[in-house]
N, CA, C, O and CB atoms as a CASP TS submission, in Angstrom:
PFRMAT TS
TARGET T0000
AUTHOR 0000-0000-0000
METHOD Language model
MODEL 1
PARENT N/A
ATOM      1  N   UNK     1      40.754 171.470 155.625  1.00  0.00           N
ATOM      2  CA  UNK     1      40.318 172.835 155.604  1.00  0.00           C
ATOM      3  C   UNK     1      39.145 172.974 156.554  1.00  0.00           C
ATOM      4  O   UNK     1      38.407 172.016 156.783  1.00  0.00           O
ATOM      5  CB  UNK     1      39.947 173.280 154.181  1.00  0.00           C
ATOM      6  N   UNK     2      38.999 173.980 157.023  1.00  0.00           N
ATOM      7  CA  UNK     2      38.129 174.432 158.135  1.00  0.00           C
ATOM      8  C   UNK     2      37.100 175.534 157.533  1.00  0.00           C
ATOM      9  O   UNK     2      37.585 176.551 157.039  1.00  0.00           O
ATOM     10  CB  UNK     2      39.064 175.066 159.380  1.00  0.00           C
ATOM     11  N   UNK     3      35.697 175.361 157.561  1.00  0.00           N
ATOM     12  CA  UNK     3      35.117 176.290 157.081  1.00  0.00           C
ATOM     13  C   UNK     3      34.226 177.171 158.106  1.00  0.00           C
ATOM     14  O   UNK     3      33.100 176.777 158.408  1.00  0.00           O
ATOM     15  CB  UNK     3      34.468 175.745 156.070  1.00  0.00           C
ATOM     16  N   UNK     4      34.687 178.217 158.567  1.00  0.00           N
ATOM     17  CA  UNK     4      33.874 179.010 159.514  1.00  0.00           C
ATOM     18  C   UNK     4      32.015 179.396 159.007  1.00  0.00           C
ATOM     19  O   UNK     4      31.619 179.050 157.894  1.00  0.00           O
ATOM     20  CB  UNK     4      34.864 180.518 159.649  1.00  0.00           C
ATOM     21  N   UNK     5      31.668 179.667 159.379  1.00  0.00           N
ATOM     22  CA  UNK     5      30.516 180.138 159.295  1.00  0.00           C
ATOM     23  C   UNK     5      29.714 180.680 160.582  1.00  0.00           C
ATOM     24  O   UNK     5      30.196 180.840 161.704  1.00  0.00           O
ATOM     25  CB  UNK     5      29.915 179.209 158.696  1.00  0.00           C
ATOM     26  N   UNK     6      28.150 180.971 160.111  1.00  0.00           N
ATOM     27  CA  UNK     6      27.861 181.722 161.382  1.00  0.00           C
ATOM     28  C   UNK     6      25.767 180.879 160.474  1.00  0.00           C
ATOM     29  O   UNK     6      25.467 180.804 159.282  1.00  0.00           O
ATOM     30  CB  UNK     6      28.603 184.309 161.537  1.00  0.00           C
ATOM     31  N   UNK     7      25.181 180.595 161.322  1.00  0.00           N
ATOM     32  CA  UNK     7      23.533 180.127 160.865  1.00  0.00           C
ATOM     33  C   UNK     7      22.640 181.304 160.514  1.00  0.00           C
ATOM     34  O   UNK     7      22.079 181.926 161.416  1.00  0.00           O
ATOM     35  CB  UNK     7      22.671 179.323 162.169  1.00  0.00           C
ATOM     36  N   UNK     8      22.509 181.586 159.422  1.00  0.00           N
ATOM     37  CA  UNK     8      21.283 182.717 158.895  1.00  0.00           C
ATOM     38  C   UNK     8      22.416 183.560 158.252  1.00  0.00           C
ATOM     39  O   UNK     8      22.053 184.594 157.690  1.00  0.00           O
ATOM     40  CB  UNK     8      20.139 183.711 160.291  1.00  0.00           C
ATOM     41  N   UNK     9      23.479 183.320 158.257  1.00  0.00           N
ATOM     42  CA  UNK     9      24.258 184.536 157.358  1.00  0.00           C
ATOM     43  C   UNK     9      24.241 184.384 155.670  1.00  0.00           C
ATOM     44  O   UNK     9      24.864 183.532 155.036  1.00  0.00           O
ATOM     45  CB  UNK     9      25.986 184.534 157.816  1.00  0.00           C
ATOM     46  N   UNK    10      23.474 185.304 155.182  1.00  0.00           N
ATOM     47  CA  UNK    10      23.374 184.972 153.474  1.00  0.00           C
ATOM     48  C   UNK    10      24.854 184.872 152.983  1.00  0.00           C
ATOM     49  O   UNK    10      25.235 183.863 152.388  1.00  0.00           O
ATOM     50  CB  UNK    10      22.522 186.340 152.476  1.00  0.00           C
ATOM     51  N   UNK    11      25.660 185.890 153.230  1.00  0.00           N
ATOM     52  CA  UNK    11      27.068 185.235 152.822  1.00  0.00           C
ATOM     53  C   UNK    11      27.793 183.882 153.495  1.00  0.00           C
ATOM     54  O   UNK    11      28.744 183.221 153.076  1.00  0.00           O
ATOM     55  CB  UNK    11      28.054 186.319 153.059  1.00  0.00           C
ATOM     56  N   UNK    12      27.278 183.784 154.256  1.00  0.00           N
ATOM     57  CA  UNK    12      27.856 182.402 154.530  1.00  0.00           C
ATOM     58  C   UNK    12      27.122 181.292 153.743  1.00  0.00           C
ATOM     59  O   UNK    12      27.689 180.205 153.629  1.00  0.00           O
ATOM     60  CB  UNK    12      27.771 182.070 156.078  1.00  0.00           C
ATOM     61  N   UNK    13      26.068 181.457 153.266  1.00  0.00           N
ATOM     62  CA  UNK    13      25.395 180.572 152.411  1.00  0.00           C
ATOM     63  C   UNK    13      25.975 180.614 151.322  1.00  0.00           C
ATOM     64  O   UNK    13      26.527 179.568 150.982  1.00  0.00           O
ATOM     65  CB  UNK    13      24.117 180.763 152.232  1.00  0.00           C
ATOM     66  N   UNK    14      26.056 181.647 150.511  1.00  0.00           N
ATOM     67  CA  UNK    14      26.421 181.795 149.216  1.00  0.00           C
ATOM     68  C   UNK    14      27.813 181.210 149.066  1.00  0.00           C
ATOM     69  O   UNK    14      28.039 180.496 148.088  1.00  0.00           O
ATOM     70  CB  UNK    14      26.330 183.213 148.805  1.00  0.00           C
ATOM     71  N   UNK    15      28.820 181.471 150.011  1.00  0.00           N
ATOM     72  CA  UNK    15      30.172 181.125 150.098  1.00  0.00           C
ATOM     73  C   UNK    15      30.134 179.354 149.846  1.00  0.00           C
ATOM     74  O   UNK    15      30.866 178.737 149.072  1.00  0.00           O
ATOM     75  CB  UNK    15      30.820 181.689 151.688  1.00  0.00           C
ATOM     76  N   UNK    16      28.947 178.711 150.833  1.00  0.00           N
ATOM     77  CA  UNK    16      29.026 177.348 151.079  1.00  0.00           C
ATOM     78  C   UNK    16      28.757 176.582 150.014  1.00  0.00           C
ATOM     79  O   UNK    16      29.194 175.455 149.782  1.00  0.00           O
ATOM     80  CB  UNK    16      28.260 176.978 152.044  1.00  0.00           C
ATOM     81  N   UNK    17      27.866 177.370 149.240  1.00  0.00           N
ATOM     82  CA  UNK    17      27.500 176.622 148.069  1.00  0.00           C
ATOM     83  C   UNK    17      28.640 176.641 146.684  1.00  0.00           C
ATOM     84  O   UNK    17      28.766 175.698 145.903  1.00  0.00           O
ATOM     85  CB  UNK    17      26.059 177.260 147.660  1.00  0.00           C
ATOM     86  N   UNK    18      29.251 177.683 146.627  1.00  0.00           N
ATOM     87  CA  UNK    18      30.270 177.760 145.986  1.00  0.00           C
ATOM     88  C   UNK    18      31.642 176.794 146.293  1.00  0.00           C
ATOM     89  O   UNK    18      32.498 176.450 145.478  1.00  0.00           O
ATOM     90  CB  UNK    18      30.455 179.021 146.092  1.00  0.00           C
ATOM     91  N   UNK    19      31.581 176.557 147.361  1.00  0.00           N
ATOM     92  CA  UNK    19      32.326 175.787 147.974  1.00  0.00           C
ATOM     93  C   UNK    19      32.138 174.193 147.788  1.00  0.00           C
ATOM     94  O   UNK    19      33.090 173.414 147.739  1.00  0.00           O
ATOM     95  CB  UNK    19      32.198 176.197 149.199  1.00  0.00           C
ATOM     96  N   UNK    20      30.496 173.735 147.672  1.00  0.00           N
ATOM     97  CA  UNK    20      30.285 172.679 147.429  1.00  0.00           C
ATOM     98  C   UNK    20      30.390 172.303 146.103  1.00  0.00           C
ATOM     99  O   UNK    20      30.218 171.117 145.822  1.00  0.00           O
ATOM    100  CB  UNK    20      29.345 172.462 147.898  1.00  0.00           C
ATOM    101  N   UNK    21      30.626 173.058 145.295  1.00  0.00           N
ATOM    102  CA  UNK    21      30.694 173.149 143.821  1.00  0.00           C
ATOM    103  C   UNK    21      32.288 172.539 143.718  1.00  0.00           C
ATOM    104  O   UNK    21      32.485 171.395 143.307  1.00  0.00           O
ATOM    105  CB  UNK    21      30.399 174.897 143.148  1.00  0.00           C
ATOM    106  N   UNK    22      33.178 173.260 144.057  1.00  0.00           N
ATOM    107  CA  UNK    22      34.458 173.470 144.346  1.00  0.00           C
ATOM    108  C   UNK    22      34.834 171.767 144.579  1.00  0.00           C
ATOM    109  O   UNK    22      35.423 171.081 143.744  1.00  0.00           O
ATOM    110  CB  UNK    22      34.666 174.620 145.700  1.00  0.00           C
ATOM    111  N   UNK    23      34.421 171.366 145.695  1.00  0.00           N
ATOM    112  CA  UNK    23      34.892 170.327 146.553  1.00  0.00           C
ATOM    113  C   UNK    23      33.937 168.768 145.922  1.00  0.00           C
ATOM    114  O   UNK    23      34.009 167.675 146.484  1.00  0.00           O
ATOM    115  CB  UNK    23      34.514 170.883 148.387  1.00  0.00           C
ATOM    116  N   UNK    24      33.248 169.003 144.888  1.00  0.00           N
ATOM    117  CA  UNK    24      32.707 167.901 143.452  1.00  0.00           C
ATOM    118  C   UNK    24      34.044 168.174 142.670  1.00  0.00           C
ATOM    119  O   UNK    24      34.911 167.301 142.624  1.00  0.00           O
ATOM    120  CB  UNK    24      30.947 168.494 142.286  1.00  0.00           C
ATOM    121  N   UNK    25      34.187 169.259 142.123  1.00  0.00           N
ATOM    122  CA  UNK    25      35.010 169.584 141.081  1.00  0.00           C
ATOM    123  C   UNK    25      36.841 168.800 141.765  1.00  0.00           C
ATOM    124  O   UNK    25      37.442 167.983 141.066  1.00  0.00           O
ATOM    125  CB  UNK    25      34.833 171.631 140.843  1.00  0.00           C
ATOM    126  N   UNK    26      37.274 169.159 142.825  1.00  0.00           N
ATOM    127  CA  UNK    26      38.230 168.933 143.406  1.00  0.00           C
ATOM    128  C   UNK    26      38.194 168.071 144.542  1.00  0.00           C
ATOM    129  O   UNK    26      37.749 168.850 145.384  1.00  0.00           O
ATOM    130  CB  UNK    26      38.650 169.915 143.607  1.00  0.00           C
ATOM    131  N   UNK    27      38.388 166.830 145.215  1.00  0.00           N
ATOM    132  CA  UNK    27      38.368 166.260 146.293  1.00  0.00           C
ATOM    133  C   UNK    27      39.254 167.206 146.909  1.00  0.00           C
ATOM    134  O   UNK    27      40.220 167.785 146.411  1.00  0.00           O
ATOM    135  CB  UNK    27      38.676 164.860 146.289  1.00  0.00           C
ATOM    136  N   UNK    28      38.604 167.301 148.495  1.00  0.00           N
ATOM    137  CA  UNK    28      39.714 167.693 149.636  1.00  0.00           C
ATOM    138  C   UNK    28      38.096 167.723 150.969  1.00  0.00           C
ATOM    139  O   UNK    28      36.926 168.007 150.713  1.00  0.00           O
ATOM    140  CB  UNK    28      40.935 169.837 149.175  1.00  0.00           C
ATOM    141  N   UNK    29      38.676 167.344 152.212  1.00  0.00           N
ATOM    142  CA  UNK    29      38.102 167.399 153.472  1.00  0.00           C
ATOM    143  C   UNK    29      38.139 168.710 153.544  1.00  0.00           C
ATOM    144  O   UNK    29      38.882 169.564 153.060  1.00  0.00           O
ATOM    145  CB  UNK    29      38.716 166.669 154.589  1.00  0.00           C
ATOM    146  N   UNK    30      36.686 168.742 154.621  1.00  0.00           N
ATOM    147  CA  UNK    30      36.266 169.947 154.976  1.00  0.00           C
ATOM    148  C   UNK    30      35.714 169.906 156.415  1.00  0.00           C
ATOM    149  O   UNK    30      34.782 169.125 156.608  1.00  0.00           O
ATOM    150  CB  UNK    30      35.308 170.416 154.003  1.00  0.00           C
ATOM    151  N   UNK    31      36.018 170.402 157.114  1.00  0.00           N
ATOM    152  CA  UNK    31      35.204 170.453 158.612  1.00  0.00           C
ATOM    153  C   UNK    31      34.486 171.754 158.417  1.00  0.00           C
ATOM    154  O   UNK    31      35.231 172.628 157.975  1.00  0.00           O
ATOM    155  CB  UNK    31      36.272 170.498 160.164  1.00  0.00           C
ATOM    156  N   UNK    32      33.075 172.178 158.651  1.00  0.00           N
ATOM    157  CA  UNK    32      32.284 173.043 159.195  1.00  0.00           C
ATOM    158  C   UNK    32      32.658 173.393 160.834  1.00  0.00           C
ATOM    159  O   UNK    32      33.132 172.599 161.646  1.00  0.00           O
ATOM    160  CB  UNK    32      30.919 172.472 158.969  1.00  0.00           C
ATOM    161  N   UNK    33      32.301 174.814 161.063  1.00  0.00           N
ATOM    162  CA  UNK    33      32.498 174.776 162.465  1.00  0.00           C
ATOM    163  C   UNK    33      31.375 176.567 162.232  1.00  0.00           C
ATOM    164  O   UNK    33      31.613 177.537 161.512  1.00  0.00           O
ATOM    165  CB  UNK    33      34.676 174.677 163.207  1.00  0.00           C
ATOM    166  N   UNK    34      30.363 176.338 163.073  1.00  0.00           N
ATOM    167  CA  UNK    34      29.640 177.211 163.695  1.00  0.00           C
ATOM    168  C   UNK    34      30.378 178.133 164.234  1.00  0.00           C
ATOM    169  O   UNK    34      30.908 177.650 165.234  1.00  0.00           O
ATOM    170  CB  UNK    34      28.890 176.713 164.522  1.00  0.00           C
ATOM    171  N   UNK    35      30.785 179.581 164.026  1.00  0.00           N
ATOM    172  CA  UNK    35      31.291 180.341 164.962  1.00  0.00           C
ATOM    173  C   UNK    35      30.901 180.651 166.452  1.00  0.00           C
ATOM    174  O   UNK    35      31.681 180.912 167.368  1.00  0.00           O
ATOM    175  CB  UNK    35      31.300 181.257 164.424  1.00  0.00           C
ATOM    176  N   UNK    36      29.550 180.570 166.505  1.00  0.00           N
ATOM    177  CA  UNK    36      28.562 180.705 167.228  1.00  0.00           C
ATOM    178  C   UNK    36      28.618 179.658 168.438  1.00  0.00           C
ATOM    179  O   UNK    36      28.346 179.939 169.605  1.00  0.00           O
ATOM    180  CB  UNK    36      27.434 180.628 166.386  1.00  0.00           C
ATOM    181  N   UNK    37      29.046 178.315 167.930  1.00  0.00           N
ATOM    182  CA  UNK    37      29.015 177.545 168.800  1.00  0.00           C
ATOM    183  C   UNK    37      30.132 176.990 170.505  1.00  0.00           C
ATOM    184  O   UNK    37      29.968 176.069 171.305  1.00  0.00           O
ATOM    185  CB  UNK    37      28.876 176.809 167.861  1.00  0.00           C
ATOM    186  N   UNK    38      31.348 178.259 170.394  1.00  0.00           N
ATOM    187  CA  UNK    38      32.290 178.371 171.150  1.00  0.00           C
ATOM    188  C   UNK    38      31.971 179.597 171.596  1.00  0.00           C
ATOM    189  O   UNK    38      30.907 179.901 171.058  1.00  0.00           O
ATOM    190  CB  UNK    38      33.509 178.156 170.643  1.00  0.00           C
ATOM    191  N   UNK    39      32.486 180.786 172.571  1.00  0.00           N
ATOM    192  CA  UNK    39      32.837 181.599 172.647  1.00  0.00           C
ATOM    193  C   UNK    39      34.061 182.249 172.075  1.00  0.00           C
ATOM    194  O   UNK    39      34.161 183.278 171.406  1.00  0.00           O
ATOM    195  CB  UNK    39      32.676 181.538 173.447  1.00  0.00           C
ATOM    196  N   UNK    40      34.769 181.587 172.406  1.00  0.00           N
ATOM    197  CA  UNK    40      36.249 181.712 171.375  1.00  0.00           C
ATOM    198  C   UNK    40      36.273 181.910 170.101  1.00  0.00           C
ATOM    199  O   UNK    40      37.065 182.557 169.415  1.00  0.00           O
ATOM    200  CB  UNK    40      37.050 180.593 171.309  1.00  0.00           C
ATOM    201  N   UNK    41      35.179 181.196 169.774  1.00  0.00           N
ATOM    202  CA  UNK    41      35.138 181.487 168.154  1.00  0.00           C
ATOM    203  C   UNK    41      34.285 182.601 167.928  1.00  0.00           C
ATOM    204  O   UNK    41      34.696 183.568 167.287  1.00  0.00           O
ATOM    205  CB  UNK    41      34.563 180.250 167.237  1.00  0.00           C
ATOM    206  N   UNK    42      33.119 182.556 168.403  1.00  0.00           N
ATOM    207  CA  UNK    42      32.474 183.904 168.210  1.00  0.00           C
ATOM    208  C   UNK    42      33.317 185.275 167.924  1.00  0.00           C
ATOM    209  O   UNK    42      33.375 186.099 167.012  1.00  0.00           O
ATOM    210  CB  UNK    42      31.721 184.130 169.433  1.00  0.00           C
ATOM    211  N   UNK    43      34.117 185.020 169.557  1.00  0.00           N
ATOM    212  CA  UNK    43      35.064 185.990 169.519  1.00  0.00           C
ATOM    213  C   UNK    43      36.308 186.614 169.207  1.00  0.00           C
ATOM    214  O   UNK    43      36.624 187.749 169.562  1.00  0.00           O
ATOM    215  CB  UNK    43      35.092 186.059 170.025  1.00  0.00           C
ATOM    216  N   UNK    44      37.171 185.640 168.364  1.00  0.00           N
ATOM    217  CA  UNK    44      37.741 185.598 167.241  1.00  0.00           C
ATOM    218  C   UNK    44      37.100 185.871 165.978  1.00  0.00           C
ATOM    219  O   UNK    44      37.427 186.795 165.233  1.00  0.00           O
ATOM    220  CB  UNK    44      38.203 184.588 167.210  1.00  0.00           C
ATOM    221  N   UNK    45      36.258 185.112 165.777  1.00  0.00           N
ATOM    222  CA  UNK    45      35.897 185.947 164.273  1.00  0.00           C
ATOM    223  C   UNK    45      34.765 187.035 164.003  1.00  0.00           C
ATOM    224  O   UNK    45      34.586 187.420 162.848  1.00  0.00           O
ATOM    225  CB  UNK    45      35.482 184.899 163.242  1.00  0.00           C
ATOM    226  N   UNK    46      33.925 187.583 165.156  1.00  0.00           N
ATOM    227  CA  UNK    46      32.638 188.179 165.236  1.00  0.00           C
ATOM    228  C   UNK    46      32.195 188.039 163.977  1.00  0.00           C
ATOM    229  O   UNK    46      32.037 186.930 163.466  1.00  0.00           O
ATOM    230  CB  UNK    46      32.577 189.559 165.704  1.00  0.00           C
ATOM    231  N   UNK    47      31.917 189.348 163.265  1.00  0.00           N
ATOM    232  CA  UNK    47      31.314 189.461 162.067  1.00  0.00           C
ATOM    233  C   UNK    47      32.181 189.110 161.050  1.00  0.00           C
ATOM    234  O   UNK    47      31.896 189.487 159.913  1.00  0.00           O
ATOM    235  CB  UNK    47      30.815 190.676 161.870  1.00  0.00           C
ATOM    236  N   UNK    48      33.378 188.339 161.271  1.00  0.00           N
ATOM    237  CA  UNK    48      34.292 188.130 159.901  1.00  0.00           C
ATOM    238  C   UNK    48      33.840 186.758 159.315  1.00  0.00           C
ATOM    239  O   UNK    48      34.697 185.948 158.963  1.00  0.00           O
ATOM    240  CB  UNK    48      36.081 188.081 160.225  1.00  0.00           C
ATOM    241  N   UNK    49      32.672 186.514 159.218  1.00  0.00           N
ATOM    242  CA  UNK    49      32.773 185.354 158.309  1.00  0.00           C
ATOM    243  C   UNK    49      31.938 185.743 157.205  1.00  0.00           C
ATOM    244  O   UNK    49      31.365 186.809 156.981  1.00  0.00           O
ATOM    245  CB  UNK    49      32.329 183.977 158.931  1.00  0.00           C
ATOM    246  N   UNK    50      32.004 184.173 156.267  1.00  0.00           N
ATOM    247  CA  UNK    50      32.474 183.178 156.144  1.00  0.00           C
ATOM    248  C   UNK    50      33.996 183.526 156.084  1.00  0.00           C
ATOM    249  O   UNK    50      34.416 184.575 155.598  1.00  0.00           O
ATOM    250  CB  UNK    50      31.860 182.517 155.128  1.00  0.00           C
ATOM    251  N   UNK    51      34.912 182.388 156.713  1.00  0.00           N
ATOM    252  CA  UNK    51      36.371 182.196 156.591  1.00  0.00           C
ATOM    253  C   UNK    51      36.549 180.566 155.756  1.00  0.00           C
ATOM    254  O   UNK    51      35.637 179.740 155.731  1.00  0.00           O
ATOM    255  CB  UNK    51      37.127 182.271 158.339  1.00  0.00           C
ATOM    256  N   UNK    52      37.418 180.433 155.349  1.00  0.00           N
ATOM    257  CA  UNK    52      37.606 179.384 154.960  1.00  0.00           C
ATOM    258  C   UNK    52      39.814 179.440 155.434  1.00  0.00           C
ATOM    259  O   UNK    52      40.668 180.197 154.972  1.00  0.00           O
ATOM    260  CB  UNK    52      36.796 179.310 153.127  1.00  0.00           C
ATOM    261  N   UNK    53      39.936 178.473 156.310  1.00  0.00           N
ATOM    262  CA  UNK    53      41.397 178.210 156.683  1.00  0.00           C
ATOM    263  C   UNK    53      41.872 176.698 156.001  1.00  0.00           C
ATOM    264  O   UNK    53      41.193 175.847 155.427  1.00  0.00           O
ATOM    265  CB  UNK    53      41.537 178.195 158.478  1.00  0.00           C
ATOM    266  N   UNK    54      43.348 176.748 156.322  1.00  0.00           N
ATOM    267  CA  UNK    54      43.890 175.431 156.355  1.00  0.00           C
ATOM    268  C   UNK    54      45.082 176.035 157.586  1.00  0.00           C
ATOM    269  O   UNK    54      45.882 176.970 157.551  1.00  0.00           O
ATOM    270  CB  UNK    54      44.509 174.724 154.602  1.00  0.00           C
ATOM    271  N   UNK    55      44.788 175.126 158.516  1.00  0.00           N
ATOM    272  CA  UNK    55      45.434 175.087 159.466  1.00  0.00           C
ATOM    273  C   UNK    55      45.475 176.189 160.346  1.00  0.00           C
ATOM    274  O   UNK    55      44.555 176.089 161.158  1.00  0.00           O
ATOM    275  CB  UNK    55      46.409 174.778 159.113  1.00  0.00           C
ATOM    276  N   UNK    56      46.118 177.137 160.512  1.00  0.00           N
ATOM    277  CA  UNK    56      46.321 178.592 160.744  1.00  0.00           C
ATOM    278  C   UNK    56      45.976 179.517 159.603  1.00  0.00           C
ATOM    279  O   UNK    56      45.365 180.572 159.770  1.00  0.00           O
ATOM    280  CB  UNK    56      47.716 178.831 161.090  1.00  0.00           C
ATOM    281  N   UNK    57      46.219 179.258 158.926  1.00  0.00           N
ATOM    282  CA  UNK    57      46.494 180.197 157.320  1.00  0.00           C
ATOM    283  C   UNK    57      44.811 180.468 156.558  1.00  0.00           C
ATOM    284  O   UNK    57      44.255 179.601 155.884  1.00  0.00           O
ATOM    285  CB  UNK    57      47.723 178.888 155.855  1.00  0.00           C
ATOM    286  N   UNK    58      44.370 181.479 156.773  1.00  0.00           N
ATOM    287  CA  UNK    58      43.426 182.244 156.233  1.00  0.00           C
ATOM    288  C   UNK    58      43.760 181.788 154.741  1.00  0.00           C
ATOM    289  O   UNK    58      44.903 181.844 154.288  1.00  0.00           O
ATOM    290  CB  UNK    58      43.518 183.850 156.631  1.00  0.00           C
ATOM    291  N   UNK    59      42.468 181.253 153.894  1.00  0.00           N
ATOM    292  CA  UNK    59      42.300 181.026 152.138  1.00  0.00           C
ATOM    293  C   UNK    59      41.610 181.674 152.261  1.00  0.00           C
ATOM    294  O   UNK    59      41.849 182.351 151.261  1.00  0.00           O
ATOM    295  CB  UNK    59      41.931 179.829 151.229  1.00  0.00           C
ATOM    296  N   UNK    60      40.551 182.289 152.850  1.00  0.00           N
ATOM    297  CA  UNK    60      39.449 182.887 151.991  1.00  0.00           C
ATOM    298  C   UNK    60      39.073 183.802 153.306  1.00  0.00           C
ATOM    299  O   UNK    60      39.129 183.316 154.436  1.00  0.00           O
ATOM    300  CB  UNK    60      38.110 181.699 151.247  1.00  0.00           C
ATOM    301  N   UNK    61      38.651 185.290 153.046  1.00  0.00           N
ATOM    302  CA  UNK    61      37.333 185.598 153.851  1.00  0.00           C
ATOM    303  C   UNK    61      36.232 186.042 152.899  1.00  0.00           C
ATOM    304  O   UNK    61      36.552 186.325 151.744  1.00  0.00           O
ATOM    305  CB  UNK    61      37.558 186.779 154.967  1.00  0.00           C
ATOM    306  N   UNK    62      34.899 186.133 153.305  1.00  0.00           N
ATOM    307  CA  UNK    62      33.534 186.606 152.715  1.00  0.00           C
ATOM    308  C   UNK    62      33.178 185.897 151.531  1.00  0.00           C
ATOM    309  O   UNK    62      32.031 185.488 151.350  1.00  0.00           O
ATOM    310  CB  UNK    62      33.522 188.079 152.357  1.00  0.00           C
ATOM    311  N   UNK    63      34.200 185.714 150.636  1.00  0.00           N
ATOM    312  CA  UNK    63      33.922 185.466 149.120  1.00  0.00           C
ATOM    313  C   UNK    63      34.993 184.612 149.006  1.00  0.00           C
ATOM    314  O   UNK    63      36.152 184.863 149.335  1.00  0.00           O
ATOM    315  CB  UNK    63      33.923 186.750 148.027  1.00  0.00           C
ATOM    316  N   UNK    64      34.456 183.332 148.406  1.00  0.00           N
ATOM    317  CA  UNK    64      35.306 182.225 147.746  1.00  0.00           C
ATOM    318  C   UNK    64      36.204 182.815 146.391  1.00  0.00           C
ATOM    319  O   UNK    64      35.802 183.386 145.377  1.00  0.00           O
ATOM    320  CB  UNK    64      34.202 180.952 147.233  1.00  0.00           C
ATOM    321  N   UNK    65      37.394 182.481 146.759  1.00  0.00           N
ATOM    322  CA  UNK    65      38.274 182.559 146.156  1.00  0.00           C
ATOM    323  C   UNK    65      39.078 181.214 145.533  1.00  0.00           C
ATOM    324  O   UNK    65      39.926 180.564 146.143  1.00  0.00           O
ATOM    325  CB  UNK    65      38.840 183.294 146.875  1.00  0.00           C
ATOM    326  N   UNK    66      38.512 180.918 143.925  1.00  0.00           N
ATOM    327  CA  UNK    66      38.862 179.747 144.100  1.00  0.00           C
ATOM    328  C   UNK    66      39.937 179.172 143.469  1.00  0.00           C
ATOM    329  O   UNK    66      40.205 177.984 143.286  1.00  0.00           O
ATOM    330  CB  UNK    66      37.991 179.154 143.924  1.00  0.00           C
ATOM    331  N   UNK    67      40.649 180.404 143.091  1.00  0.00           N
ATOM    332  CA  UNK    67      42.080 180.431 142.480  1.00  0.00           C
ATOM    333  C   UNK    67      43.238 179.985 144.004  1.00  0.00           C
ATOM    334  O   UNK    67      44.097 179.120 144.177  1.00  0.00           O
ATOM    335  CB  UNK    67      42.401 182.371 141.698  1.00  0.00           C
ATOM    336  N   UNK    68      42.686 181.071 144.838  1.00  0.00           N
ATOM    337  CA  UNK    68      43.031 180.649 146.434  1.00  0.00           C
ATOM    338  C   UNK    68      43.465 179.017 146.694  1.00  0.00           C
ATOM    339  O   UNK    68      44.439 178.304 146.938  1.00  0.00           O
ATOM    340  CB  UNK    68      41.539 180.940 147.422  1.00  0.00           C
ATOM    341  N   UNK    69      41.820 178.972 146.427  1.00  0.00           N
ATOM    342  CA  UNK    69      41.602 177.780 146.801  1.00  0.00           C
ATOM    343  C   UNK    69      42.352 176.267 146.241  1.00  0.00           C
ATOM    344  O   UNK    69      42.812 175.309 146.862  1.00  0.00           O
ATOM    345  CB  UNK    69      40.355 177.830 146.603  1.00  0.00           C
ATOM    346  N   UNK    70      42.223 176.576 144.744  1.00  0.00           N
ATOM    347  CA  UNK    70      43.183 175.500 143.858  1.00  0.00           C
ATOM    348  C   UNK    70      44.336 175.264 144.566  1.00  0.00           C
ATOM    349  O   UNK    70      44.567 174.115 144.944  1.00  0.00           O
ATOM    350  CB  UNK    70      43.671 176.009 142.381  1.00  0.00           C
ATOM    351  N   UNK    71      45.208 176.289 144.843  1.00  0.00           N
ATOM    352  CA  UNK    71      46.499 176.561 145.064  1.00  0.00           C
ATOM    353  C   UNK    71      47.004 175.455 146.605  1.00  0.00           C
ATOM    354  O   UNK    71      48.027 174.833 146.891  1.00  0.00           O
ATOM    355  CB  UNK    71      46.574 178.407 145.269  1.00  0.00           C
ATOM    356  N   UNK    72      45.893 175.629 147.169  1.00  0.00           N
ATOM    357  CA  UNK    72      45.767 175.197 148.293  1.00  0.00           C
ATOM    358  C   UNK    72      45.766 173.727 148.050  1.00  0.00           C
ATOM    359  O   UNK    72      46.673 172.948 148.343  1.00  0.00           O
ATOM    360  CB  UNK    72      44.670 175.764 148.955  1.00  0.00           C
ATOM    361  N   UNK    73      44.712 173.470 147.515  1.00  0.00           N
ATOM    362  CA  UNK    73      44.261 171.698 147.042  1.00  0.00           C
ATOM    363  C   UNK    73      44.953 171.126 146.572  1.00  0.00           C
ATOM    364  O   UNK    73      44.596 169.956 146.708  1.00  0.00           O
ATOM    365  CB  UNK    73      43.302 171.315 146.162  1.00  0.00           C
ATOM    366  N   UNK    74      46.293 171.214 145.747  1.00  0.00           N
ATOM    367  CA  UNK    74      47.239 170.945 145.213  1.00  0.00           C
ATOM    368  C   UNK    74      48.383 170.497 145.731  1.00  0.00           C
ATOM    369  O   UNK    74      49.337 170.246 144.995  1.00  0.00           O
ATOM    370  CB  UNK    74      47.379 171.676 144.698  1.00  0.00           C
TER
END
């Protein structure tokens, strides 16, 4: 799973920590990726984060979803 984010975004904080909760409770890999840090990405996701993907496939935007998320981990 791929976790978008963006540095200083309070929802991206809040999302991450929920997430770290998540990923104690459930093993599964996670890559972080700075939106900020590509152009491409910036510009693909501007203001749409936090995202949370697997592969192509959007699990989450803004707010952890962790029914989503189970479904996924499984």
């Amino acid at each position: 799973m791929t976790f978008y984010y963006r540095e200083g975004c309070h929802l991206c904080e809040a999302f991450e920590e929920e997430l770290q909760i998540q990923q104690k409770q459930r093993y599964f890999e996670l890559e972080r990726v700075d939106v900020d840090s590509l152009p491409e990405l910036a510009e693909r996701y501007g203001l749409r984060v936090p995202v949370l993907t697997y592969g192509d496939e959007v699990i989450c935007e803004s707010f952890l979803d962790p029914e989503r998320l189970h479904a996924y981990v499984q």
